[in-house]
C-alpha positions in Angstrom: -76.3 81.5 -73.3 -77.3 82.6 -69.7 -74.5 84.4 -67.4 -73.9 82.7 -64.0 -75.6 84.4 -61.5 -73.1 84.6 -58.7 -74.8 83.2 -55.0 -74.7 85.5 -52.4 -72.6 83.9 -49.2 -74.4 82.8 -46.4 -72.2 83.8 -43.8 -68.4 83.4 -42.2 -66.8 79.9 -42.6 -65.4 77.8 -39.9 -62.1 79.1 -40.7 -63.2 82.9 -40.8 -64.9 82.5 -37.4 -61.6 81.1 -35.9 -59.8 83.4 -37.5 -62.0 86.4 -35.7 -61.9 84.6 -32.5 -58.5 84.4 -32.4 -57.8 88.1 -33.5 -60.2 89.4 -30.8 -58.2 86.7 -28.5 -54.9 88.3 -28.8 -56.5 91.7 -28.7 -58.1 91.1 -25.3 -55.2 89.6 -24.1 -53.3 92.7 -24.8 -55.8 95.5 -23.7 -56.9 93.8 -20.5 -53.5 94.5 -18.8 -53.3 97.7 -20.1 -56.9 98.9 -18.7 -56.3 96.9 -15.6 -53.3 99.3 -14.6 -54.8 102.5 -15.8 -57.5 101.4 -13.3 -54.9 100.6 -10.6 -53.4 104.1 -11.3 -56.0 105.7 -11.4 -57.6 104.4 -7.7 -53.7 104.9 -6.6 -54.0 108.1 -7.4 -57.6 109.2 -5.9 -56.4 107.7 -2.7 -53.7 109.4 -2.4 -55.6 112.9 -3.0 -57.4 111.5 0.1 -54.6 111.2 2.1 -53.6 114.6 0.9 -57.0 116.1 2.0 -56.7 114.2 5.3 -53.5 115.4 5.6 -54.6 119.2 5.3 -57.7 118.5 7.6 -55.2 117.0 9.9 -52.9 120.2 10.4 -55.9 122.2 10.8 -57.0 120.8 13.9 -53.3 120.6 15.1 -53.9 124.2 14.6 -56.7 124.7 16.6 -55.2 122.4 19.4 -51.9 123.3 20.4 -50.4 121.2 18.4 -52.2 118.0 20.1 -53.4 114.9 18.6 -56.6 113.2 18.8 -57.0 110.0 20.8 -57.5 107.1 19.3 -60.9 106.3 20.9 -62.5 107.7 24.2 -65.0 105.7 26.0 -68.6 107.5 26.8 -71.3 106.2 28.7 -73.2 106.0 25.6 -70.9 104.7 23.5 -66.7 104.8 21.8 -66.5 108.1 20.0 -63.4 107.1 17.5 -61.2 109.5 15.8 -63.6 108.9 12.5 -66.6 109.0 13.9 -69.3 108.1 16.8 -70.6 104.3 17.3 -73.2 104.2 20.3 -73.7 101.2 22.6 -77.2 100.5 21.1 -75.3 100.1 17.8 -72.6 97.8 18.6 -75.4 95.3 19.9 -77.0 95.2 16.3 -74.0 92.7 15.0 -71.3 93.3 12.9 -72.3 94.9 9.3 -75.3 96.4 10.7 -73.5 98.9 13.1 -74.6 103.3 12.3 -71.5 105.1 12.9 -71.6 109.1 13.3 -69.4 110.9 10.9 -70.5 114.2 12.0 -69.0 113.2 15.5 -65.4 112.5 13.9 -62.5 114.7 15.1 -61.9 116.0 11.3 -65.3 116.3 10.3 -65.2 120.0 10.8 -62.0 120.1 8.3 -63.3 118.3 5.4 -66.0 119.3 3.7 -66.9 115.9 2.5 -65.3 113.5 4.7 -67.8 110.6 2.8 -65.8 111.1 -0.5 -62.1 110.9 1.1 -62.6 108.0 4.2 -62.6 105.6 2.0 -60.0 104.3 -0.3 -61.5 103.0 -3.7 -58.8 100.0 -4.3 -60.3 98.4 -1.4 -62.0 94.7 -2.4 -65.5 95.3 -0.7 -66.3 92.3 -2.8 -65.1 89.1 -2.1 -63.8 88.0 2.0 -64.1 91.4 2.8 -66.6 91.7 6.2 -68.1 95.2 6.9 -68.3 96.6 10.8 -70.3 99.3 9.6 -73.5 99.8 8.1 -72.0 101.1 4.4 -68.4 101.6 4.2 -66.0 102.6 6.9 -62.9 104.5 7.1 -60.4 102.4 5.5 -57.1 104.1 7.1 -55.1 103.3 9.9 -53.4 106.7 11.7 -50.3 105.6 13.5 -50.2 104.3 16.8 -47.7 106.6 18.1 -49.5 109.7 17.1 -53.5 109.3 18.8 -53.0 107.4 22.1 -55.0 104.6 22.8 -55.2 106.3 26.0 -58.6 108.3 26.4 -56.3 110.9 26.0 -54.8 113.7 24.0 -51.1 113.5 22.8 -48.4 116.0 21.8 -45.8 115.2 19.9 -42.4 117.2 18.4 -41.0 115.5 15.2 -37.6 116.6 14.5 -37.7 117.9 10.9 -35.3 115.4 9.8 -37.4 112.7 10.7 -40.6 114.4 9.4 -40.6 112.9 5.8 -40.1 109.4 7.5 -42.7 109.5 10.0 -46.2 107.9 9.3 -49.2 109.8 9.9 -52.0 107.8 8.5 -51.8 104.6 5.7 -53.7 102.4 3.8 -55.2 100.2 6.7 -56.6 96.7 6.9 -56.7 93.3 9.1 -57.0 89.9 8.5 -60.5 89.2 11.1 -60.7 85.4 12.0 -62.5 85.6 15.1 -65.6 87.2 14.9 -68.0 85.7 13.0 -69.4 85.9 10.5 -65.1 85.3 9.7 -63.4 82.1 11.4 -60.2 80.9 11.4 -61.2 78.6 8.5 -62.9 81.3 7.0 -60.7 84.4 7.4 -61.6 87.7 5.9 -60.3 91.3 5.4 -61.9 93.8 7.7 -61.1 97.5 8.3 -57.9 98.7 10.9 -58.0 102.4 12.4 -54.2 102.2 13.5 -51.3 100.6 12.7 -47.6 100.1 14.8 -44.5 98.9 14.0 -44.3 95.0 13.0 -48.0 94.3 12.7 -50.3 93.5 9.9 -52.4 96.0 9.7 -51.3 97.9 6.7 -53.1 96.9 2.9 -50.5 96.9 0.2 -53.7 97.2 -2.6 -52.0 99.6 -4.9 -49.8 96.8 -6.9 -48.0 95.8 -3.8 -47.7 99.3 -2.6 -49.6 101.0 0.5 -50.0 105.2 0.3 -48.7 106.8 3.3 -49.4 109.9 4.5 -45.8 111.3 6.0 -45.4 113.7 8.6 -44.7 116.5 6.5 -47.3 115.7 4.6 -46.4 114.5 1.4 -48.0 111.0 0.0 -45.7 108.5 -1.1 -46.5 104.6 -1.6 -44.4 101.9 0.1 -43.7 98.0 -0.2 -44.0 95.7 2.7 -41.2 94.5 4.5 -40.0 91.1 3.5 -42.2 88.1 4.7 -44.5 90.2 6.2 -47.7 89.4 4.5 -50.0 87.5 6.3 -50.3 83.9 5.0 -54.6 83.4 5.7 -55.3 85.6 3.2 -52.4 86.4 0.7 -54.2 87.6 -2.0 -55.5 90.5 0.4 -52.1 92.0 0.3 -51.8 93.0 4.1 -48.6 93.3 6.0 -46.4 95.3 7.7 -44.0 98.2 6.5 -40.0 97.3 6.9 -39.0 99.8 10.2 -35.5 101.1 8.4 -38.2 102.3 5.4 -40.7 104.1 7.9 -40.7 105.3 11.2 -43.1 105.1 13.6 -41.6 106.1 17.2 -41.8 110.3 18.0 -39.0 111.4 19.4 -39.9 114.3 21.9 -43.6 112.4 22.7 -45.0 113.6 25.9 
């Protein structure tokens, strides 16, 4: 009498193979929220050790300079030497995207020993409506208003210690651009803000609805928008204003 011989299986049945795609469904549907936040944590946090480090650079040339603030912008004959850096007039007239900005030339350069690895926060969406000014990426936050004049000139403040911890020196920075092309107003996209003032959106709320805000006695702490505030072209970009009874803006004791 021969003995079965038992035949080998050719593979997974229908029922097996939806069985595995379901499993690794669910799983993935589980794990991709988790990993998403860890990654939104974990940008939250290496911007705000920028801040930090701006922060420190920032108090080191108030240092050096009686206390005085750098201006926002002073104009040259050559060209707008910004707070973050030098843009000549020959490279403004090579279009936006395609403009060489100095770094070397910024006010803090000589405080941060790698100003490349701190100017730029790393939740912001290059991809996407995002439109460049620069040639590579910019500086992607906004000092306040109040602080660098938009004056050619310097300014010294006093903060009263009790308004220190309230007071915004620099933030996650950003603006809705539908006016220059290649953005339009039927094409609006997110483009890079060096300041920001009370009731205008110019601040990126990219950390889970939360900007990080460099205070004026320089701790980082992150902050929601104020109610309504987020501009409707582009909602998914996140950028608002910040509620004034949260944050303050105006110096008392400004010269």
């Amino acid at each position: 009498m021969k003995t079965a011989v038992p035949r080998p299986r050719g593979g997974f049945t229908l029922v097996e193979l939806l069985l595995v795609v379901a499993i690794i469904g669910v799983l993935t549907g589980l794990l991709v929220p988790a990993v998403l936040g860890a990654l939104q944590a974990a940008q939250q946090t290496s911007c705000a050790s920028n801040l930090r480090q701006i922060g420190y650079a920032v108090q080191l040339y108030l240092k050096d300079n009686g206390g005085t603030f750098f201006p926002l912008v002073t104009s040259r004959a050559d060209g707008k030497e910004w707070y973050f850096g030098f843009e000549s007039n020959e490279s403004v007239s090579t279009g936006e995207g395609h403009r060489i900005l100095d770094r070397t030339r910024s006010r803090l350069y000589p405080y941060l020993h790698a100003p490349e690895s701190v100017e730029t926060c790393p939740a912001v969406p290059f991809s996407g409506p995002y439109k460049p000014k620069y040639k590579g990426r910019g500086w992607t936050y906004g000092i306040n208003y109040n602080l660098a004049s938009h004056r050619s000139s310097a300014n010294t403040v006093s903060i009263r210690p009790n308004d220190a911890s309230r007071t915004i020196v620099f933030a996650d920075a950003a603006q809705v651009n539908t006016f220059q092309a290649p953005a339009s107003p039927g094409n609006p996209m997110i483009e890079d803000m060096y300041f920001i003032q009370p009731q205008s959106p110019h601040v990126q709320f990219r950390h889970g609805r939360a900007a990080n805000v460099l205070f004026a006695d320089w701790h980082v702490a992150a902050v929601g928008p104020a109610e309504g505030s987020l501009d409707a072209r582009l909602p998914k970009a996140l950028i608002g204003s910040f509620d004034p009874e949260a944050v303050l803006f105006t110096l008392r004791g400004a010269k």
